[in-house]
LOTOR-211419 format. One line per 2 residues: number of its first residue (from 1); their letters; for each residue x, y, z of C-alpha. Coordinates in nm, 3 decimals, decimal comma. Example, Ala and Ser with C-alpha at 12.3 -4.5 7.8 and 13.67 -1.06 7.14 Angstrom:
<atoms>
1 = as = 1,230 -0,450 0,780; 1,367 -0,106 0,714
</atoms>
This chain:
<atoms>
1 = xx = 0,000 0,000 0,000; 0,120 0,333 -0,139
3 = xx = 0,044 0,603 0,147; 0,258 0,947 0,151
5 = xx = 0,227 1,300 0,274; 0,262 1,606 0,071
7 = xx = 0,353 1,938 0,237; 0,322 2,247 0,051
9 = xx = 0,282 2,637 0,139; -0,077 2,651 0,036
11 = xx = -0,345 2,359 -0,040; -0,358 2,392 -0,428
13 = xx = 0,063 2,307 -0,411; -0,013 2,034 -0,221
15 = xx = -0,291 1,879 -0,384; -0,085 1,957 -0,735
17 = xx = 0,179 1,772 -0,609; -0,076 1,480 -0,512
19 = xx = -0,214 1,533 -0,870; 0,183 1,503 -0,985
21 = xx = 0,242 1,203 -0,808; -0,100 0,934 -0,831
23 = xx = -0,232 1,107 -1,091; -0,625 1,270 -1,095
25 = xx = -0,808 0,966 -0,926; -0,561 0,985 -0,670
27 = xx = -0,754 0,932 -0,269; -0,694 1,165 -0,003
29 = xx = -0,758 1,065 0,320; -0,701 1,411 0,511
31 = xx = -0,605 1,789 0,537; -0,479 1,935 0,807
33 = xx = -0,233 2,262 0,863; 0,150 2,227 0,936
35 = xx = 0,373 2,442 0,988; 0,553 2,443 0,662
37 = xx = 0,200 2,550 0,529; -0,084 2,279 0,452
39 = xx = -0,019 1,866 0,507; -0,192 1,638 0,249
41 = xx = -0,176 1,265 0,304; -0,284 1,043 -0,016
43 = xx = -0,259 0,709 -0,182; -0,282 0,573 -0,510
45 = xx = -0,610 0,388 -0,664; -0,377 0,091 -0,653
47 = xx = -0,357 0,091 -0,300; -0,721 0,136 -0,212
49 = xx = -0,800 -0,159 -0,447; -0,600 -0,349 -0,211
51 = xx = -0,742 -0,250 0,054; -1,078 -0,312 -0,069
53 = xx = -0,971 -0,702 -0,200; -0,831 -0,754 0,173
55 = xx = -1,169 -0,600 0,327; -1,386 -0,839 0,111
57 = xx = -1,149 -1,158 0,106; -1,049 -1,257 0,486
59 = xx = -1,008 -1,603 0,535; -1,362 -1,776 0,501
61 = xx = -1,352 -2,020 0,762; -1,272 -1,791 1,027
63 = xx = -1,488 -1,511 0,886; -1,829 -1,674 0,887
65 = xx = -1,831 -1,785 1,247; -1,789 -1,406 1,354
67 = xx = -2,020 -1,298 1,060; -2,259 -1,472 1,198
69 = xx = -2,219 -1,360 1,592; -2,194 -1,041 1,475
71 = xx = -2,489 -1,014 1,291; -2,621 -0,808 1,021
73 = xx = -2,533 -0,469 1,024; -2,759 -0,203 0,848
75 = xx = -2,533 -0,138 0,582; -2,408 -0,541 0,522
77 = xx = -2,782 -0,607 0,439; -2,789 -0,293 0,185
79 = xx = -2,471 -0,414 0,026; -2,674 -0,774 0,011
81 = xx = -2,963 -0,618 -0,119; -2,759 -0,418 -0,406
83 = xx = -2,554 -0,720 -0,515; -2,844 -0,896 -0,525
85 = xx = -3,045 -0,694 -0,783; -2,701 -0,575 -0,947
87 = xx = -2,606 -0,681 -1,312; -2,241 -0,710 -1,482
89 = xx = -2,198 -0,497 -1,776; -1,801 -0,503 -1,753
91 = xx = -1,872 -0,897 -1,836; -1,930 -0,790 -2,162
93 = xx = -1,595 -0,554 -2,202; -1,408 -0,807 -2,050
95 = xx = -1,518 -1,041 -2,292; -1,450 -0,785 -2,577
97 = xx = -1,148 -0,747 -2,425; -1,045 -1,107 -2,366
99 = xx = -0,920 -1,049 -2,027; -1,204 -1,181 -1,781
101 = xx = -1,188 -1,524 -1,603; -1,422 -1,700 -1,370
103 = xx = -1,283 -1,526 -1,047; -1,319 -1,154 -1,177
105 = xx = -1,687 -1,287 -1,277; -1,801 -1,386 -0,956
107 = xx = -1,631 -1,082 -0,776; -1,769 -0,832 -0,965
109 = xx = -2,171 -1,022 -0,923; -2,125 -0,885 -0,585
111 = xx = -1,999 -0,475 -0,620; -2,237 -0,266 -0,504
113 = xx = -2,375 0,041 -0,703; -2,081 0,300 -0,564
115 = xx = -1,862 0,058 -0,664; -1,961 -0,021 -1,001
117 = xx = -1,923 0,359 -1,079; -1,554 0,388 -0,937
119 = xx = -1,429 0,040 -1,111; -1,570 0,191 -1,487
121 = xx = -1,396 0,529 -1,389; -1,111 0,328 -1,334
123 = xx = -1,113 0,133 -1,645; -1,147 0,456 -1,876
125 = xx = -0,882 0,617 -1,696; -0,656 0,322 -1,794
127 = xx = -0,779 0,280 -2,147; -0,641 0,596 -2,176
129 = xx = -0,311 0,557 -2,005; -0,275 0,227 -2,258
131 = xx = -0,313 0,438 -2,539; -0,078 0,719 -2,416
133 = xx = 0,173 0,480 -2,311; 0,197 0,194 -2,524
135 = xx = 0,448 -0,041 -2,333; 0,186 -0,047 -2,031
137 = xx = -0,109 -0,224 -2,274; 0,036 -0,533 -2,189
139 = xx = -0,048 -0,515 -1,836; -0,361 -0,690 -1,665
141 = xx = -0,653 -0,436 -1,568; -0,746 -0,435 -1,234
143 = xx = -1,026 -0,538 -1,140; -1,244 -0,344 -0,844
145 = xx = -1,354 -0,540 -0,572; -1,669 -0,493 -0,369
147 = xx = -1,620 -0,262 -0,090; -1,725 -0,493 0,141
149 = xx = -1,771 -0,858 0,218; -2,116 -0,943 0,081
151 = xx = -2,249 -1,302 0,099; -2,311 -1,483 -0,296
153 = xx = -2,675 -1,445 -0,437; -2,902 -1,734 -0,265
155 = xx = -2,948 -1,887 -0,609; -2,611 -1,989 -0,645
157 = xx = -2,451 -2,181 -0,376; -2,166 -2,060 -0,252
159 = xx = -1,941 -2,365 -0,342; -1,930 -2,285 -0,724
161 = xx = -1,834 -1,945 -0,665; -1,491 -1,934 -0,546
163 = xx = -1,329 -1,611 -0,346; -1,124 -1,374 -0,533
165 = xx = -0,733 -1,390 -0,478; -0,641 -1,085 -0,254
167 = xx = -0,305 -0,957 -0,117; -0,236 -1,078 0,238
169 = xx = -0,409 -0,781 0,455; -0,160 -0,622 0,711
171 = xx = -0,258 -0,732 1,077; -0,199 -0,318 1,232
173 = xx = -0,463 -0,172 0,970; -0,848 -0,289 1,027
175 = xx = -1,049 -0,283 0,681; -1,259 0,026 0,588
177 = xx = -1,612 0,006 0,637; -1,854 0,147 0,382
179 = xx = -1,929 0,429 0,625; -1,551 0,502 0,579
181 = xx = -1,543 0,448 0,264; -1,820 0,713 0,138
183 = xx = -1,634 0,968 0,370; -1,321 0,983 0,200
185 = xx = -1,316 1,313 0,028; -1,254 1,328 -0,383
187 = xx = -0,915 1,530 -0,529; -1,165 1,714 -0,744
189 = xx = -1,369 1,846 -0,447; -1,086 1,975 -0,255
191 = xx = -0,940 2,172 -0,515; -1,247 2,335 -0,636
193 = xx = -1,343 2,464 -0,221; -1,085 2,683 -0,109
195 = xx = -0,971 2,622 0,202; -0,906 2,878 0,517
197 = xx = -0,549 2,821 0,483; -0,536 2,857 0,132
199 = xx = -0,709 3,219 0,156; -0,481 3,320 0,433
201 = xx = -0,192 3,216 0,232; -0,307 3,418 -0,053
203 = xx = -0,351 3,702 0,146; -0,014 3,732 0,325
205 = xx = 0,175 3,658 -0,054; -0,047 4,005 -0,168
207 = xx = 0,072 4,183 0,124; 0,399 4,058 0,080
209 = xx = 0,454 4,182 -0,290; 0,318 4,513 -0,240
211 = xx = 0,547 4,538 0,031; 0,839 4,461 -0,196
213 = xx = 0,716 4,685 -0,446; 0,681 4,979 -0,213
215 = xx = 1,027 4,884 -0,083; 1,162 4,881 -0,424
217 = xx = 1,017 5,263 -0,510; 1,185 5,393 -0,175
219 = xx = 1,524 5,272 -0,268; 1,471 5,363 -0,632
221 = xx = 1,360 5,674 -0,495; 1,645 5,740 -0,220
223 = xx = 1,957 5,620 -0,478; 1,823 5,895 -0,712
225 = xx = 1,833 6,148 -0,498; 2,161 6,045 -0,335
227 = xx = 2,318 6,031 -0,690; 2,148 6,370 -0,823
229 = xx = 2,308 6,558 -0,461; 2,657 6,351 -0,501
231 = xx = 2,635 6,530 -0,840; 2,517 6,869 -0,723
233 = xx = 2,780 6,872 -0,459; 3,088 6,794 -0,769
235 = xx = 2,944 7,058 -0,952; 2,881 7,365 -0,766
237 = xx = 2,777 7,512 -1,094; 2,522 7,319 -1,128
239 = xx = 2,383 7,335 -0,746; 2,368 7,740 -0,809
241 = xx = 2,185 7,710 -1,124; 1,925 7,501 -0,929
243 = xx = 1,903 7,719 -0,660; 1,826 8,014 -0,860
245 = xx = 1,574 7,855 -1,100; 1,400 7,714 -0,820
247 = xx = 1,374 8,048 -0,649; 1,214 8,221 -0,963
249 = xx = 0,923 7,948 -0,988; 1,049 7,697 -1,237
251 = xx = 0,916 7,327 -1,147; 1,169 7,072 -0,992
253 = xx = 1,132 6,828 -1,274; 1,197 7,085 -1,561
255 = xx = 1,542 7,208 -1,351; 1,705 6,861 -1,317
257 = xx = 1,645 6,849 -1,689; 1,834 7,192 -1,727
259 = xx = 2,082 7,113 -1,471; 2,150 6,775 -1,634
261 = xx = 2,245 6,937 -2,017; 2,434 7,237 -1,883
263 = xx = 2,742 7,248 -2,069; 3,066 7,243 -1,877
265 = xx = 3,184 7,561 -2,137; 2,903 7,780 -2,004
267 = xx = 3,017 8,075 -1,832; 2,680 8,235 -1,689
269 = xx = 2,442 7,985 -1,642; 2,146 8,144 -1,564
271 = xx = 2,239 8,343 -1,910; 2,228 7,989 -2,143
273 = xx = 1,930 7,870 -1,871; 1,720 8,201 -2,056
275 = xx = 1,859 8,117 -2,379; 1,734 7,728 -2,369
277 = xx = 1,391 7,830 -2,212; 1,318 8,095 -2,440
279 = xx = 1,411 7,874 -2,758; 1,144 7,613 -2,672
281 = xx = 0,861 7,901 -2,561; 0,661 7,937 -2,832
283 = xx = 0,495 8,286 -2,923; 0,288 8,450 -3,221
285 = xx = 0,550 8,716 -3,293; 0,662 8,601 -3,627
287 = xx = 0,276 8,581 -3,704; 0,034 8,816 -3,801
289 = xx = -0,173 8,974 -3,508; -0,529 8,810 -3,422
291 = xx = -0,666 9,112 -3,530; -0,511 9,107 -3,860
293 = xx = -0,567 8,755 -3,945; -0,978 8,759 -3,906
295 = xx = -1,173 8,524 -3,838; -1,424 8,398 -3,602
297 = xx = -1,291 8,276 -3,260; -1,413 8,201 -2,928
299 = xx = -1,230 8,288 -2,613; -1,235 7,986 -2,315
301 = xx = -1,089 7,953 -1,995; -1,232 7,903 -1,593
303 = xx = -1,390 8,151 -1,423; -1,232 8,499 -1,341
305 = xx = -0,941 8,460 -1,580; -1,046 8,814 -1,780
307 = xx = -1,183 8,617 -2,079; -1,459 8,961 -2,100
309 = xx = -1,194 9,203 -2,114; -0,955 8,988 -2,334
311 = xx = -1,261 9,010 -2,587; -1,322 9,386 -2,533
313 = xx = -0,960 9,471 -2,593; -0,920 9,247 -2,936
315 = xx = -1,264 9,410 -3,037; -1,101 9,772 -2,968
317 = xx = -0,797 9,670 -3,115; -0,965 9,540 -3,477
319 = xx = -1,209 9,815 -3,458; -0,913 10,053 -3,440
321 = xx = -0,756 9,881 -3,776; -1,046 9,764 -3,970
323 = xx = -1,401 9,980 -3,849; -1,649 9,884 -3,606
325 = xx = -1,840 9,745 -3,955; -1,679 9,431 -3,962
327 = xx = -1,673 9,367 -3,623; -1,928 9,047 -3,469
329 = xx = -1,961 9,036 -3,083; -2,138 8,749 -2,967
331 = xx = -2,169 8,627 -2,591; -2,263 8,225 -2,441
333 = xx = -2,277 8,386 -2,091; -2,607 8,354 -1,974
335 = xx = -2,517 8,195 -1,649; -2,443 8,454 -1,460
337 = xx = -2,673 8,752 -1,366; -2,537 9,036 -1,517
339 = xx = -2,279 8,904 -1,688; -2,349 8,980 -2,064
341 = xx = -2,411 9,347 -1,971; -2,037 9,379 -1,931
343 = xx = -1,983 9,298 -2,282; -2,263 9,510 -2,483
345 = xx = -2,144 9,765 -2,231; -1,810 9,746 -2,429
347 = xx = -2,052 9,710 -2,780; -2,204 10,036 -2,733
349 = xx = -1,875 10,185 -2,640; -1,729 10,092 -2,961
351 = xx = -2,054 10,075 -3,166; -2,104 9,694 -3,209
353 = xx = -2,429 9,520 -3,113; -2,390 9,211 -2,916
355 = xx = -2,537 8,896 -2,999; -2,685 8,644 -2,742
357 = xx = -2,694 8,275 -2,838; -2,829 8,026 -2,544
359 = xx = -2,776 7,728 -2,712; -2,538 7,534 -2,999
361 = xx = -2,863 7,626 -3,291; -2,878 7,945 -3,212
363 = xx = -2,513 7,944 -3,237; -2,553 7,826 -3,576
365 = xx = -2,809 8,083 -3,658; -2,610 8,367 -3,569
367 = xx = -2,280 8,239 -3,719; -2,439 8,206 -4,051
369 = xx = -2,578 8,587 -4,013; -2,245 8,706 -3,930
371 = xx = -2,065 8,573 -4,161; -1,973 8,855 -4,448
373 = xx = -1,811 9,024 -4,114; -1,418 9,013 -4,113
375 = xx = -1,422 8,882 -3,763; -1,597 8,766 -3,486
377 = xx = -1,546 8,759 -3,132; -1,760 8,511 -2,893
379 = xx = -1,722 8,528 -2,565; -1,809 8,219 -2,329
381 = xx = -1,930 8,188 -1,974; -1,625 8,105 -1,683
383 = xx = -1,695 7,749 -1,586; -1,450 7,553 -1,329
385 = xx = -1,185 7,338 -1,526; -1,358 6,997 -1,350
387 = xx = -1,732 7,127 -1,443; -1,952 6,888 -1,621
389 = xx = -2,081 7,167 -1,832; -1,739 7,233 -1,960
391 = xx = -1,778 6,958 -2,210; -2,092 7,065 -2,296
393 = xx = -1,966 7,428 -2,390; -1,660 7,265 -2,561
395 = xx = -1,890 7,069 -2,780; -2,097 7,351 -2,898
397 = xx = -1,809 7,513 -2,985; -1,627 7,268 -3,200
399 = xx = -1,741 7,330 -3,568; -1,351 7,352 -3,766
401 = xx = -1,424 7,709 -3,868; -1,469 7,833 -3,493
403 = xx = -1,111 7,874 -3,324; -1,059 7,871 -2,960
405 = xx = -0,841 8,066 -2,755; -0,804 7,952 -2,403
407 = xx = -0,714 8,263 -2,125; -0,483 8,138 -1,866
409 = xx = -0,416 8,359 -1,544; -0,050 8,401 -1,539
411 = xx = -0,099 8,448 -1,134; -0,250 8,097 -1,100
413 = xx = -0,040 7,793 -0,927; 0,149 7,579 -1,166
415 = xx = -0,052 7,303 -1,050; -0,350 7,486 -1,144
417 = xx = -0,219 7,598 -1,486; -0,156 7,213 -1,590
419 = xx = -0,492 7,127 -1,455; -0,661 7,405 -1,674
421 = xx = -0,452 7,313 -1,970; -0,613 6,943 -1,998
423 = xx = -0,960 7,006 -1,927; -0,991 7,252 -2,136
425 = xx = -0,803 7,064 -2,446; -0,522 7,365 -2,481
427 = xx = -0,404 7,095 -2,692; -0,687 7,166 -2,955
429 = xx = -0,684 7,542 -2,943; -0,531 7,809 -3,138
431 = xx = -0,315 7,950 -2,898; -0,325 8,085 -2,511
433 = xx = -0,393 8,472 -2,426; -0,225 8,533 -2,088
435 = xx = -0,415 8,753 -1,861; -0,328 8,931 -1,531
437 = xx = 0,097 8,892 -1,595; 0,080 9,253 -1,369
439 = xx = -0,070 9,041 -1,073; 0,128 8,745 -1,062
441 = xx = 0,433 8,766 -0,836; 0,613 8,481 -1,040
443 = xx = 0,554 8,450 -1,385; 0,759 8,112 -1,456
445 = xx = 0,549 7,871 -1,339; 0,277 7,995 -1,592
447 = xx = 0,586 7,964 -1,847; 0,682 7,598 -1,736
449 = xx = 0,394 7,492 -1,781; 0,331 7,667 -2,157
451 = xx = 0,707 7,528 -2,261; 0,635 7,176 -2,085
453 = xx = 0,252 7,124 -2,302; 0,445 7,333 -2,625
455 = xx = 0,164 7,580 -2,635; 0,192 7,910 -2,831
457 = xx = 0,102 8,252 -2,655; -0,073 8,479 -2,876
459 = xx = -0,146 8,788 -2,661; -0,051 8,876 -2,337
461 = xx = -0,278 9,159 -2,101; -0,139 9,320 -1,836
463 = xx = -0,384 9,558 -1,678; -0,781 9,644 -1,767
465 = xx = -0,728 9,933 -1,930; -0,923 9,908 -2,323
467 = xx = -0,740 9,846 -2,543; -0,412 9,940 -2,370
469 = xx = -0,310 9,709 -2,199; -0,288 9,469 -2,474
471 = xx = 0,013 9,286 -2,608; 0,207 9,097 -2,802
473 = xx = 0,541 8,962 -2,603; 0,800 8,790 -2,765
475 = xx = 0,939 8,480 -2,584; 1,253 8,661 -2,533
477 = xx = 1,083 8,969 -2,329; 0,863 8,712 -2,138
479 = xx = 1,164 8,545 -2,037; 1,334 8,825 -1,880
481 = xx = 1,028 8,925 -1,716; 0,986 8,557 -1,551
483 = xx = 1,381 8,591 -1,412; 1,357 8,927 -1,271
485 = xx = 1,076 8,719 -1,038; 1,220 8,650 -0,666
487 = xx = 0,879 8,651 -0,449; 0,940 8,713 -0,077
489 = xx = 1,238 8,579 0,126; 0,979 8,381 0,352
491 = xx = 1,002 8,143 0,009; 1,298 8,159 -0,129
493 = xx = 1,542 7,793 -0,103; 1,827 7,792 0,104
495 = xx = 2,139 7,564 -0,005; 2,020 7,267 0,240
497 = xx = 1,628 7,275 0,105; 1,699 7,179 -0,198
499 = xx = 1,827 6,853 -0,126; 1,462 6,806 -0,003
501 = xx = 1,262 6,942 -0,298; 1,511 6,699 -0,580
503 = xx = 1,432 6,404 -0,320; 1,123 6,346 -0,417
505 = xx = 1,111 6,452 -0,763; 1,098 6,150 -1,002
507 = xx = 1,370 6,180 -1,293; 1,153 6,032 -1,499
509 = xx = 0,921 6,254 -1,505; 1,170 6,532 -1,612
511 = xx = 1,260 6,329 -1,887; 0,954 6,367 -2,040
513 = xx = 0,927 6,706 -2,113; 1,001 6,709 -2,436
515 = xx = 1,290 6,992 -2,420; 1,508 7,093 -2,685
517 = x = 1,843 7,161 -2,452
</atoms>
């Protein structure tokens, strides 16, 4: 008899390895935790049939007498009663097969129903290892005994019907019962229930990977920033240059990739820092003015970033060129309470009705009536960059010959800025009018983020004077402007803080800015 235990971390290893080892009919007689993990002990079909032959097959002389002082059980007479009414269809495939014999007959008269079903599972499952493996065809089948001793159909007298040969049955182990025998749990049935162990298991080998994988992004993380300061402190050059862009407003991410291409022939650094910057800024000087080109365009951004006066001072400033004639003024803000007054107050101070349109059709209606006019201004309510009715406005304003021009408040966070910059699709616009550059304290991180999305700045307002204070900058004067910005000492980096800003900033995010150094 082929017993063995298999000891795995987790009850699917084990029974795999029980699978690996008696193959899928394999018999496991019990389950219980260890504490290398989960303790399966199995035996082969081989074995049981054995056990089974020794159960049903003890020596008949000395078998009877106790039999008999025994008594009946319960389930000896329903094994009686099943052989009784039970037929032999493996008679015929053993015929077929020209493998039966007299003894395997008379054996088989008395399986019982439970028993029948195991001994045919058992006899395709060997078919099938015959025709895999060819060498074992010559082999006998085994042949299933009952599971327990039943006594010979009372029409046949137990004389003619001589006892199956069985293996000599070990004196320490006492035969299964049928009880027993119903009990023992199926390979199949463990796997497919999931054990308490097994989900525990599971459970601590999640944990334990993201553990590592946090573990690995902290040293990742430290060695970076160890390597990036070991560099800083070789290179004083480059430690000042970092210093000084982060103190103007720059982002941490776009100065490691500045720090990492400056050139070891540069003699003022922040000089060829302004030179890089304000080759990848991108500006409408070497274009004609908005006013000049025509056209109809519609002016977007969140709320309070001066799209309203933007409008007003393009209107002045094409009115002033061209005639208040061909001038269109058309406003989608009818949100607010009050809010299109603003504009036809600016109409009637430069002669221009203003148009109301409350939906995308009326939209349509009054772009087809202004159409002979050279352009056309249309200004849009101020929605929050995470509104749902942003995509609705965006929507009504996409037909290819509207063009967009998103305002961006040049006094805004950086964070902000980048936030504002994908909601609103900068991406798909003409070009960015920045508003309020006389407010904002710093004007590079409004810059960072216009060089880090390559968006092109088309006008720039500084005040809300009509039309005065409206611009056009080169990328050159922007520049300057951004690195004459110091803010207050209160935030300004000392030497030792900067170790802590470049310590967490990920070098592979800098990387991806796109920069032409």
């Amino acid at each position: 008899m082929n017993v063995k235990r298999f000891t795995a971390r987790t009850s699917r290893e084990a029974f795999a390895l029980v699978r690996q080892a008696f193959g899928e009919d394999a018999v496991v007689l019990s389950t219980r935790p260890a504490a290398e993990g989960v303790e399966v002990t199995a035996m082969s079909p081989d074995s049981l049939d054995q056990i089974e032959k020794v159960a049903a097959n003890p020596e008949p002389e000395r078998a009877a007498p106790s039999a008999r002082a025994r008594g009946d059980s319960l389930a000896a007479r329903v094994e009686r009663a099943n052989a009784q009414r039970s037929l032999s269809p493996s008679r015929e495939e053993q015929a077929a097969a020209g493998a039966g014999n007299v003894e395997d007959d008379v054996a088989q008269l008395s399986m019982s129903t439970l028993s029948f079903q195991d001994y045919v599972r058992e006899r395709m499952l060997k078919r099938r290892q015959q025709a895999l493996n060819p060498e074992a065809a010559a082999a006998p089948e085994p042949v299933a005994p009952p599971r327990a001793a039943a006594p010979a159909p009372t029409s046949a007298p137990r004389s003619a019907a001589p006892a199956p040969r069985a293996a000599p049955a070990p004196a320490s182990r006492p035969a299964p019962t049928t009880a027993q025998r119903l009990a023992v749990p199926r390979l199949q049935e463990e796997i497919a229930i999931p054990t308490l162990g097994e989900a525990v298991g599971r459970r601590e080998e999640i944990d334990m990977v993201n553990e590592l994988r946090s573990m690995k992004g902290l040293i990742e993380e430290r060695f970076g920033a160890l390597a990036f300061m070991e560099k800083l402190q070789r290179e004083p050059r480059q430690a000042l240059l970092a210093q000084k862009l982060l103190d103007i407003g720059f982002s941490p991410g776009l100065i490691r990739r500045m720090v990492d291409a400056l050139p070891a022939q540069a003699q003022d650094e922040l000089a060829w820092a302004t030179t890089v910057l304000e080759r990848n800024l991108l500006t409408g000087e070497a274009e004609p003015a908005l006013e000049e080109q025509g056209g109809v365009f519609a002016l977007i951004g969140s709320t309070g970033v001066g799209k309203t006066t933007s409008t007003a001072k393009l209107a002045a400033a094409f009115a002033t060129q061209y005639g208040a004639a061909n001038l269109g003024l058309v406003t989608l803000d009818a949100y607010r309470v009050g809010a299109h007054e603003q504009l036809r107050t600016y109409g009637r101070i430069l002669g221009v009705p203003v148009h109301t349109a409350h939906d995308r059709a009326s939209l349509e209606d009054l772009r087809d009536l202004l159409s002979g006019k050279r352009m056309v201004l249309i200004d849009t309510a101020g929605m929050a960059q995470r509104d749902s009715r942003t995509r609705e406005l965006l929507e009504m304003l996409s037909h290819p010959s509207i063009s967009r021009l998103l305002v961006l408040d040049a006094a805004a966070q950086g964070e902000t800025i980048d936030d504002v910059i994908t909601n609103w699709r900068a991406a798909q616009c003409k070009g960015v009018i920045l508003s309020k550059i006389d407010e904002a304290v710093k004007l590079a991180p409004a810059l960072d983020a216009l060089i880090r999305h390559k968006l092109k700045v088309l006008g720039v307002a500084n005040g809300q004077r009509v039309p005065e204070d409206w611009h056009r900058l080169s990328s050159n004067a922007l520049l300057q402007r951004a690195m004459r910005g110091g803010g207050a000492a209160t935030y300004r980096m000392e030497a030792a803080d900067v170790q802590l800003i470049f310590a967490a900033a990920s070098h592979s995010a800098a990387v991806s800015h796109g920069m032409h150094v």
